[in-house]
C-alpha positions in Angstrom: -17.3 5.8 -21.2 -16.3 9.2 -19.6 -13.3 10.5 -19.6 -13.0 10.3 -15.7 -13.8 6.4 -15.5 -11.1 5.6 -17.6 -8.3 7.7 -16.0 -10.1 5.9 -12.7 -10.0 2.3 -14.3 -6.3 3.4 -15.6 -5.2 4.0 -12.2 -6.6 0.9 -10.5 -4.7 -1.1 -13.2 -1.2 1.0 -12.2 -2.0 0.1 -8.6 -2.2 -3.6 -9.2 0.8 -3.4 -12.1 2.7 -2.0 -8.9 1.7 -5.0 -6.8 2.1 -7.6 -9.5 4.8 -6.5 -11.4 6.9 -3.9 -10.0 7.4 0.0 -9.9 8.9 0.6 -13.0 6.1 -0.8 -15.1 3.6 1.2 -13.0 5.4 4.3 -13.4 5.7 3.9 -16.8 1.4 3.3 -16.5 0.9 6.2 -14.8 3.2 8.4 -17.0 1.2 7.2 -19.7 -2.1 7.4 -18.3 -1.2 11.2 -17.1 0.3 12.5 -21.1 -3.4 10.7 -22.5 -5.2 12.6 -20.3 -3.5 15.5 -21.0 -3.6 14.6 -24.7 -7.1 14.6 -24.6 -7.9 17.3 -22.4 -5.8 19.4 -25.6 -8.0 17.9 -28.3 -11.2 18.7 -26.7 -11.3 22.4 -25.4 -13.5 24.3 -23.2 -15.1 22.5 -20.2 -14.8 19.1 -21.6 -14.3 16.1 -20.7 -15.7 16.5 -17.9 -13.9 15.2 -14.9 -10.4 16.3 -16.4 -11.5 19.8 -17.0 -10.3 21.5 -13.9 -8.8 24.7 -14.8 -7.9 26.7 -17.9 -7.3 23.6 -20.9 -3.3 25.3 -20.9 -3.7 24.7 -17.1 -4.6 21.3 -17.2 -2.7 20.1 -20.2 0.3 22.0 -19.1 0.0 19.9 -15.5 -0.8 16.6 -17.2 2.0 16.7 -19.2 4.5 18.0 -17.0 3.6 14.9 -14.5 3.4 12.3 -17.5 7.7 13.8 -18.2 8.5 13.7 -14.6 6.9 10.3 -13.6 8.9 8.7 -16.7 12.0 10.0 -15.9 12.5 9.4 -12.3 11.4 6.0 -13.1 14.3 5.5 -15.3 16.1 7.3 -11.8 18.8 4.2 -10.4 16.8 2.7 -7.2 14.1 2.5 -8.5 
């Protein structure tokens, strides 16, 4: 399955997690869904996967992972 599909099936999954279950379990989804797609964007260089290959891979990884941090911790923000 390509790369894309699965960050697409990952994200219909947080969207019903937040319906079902509540924010905090889809944010902690998301954040985890974000720092694999970064992860793999890392591992595989160049123009690949396709789908998360966007920019430069220290772009993309760089944006991934900064998201996958922030996500988690204002989820653990109070009010949330």
């Amino acid at each position: 399955m390509h790369a894309l599909r699965l960050v697409s099936v990952a994200l219909v999954v947080t969207a019903v997690l937040a319906v079902t279950v509540g924010a905090p379990v889809a944010a902690a989804s998301l954040a985890t869904t974000c720092a694999m797609a970064g992860i793999v964007r890392a591992v595989l260089r160049g123009r690949r996967p396709p789908g998360l290959a966007v920019r430069s891979t220290l772009t993309d990884v760089t944006v991934l992972l900064v998201m996958a941090l922030a996500i988690g911790l204002l989820s653990l923000s109070p009010g949330v």
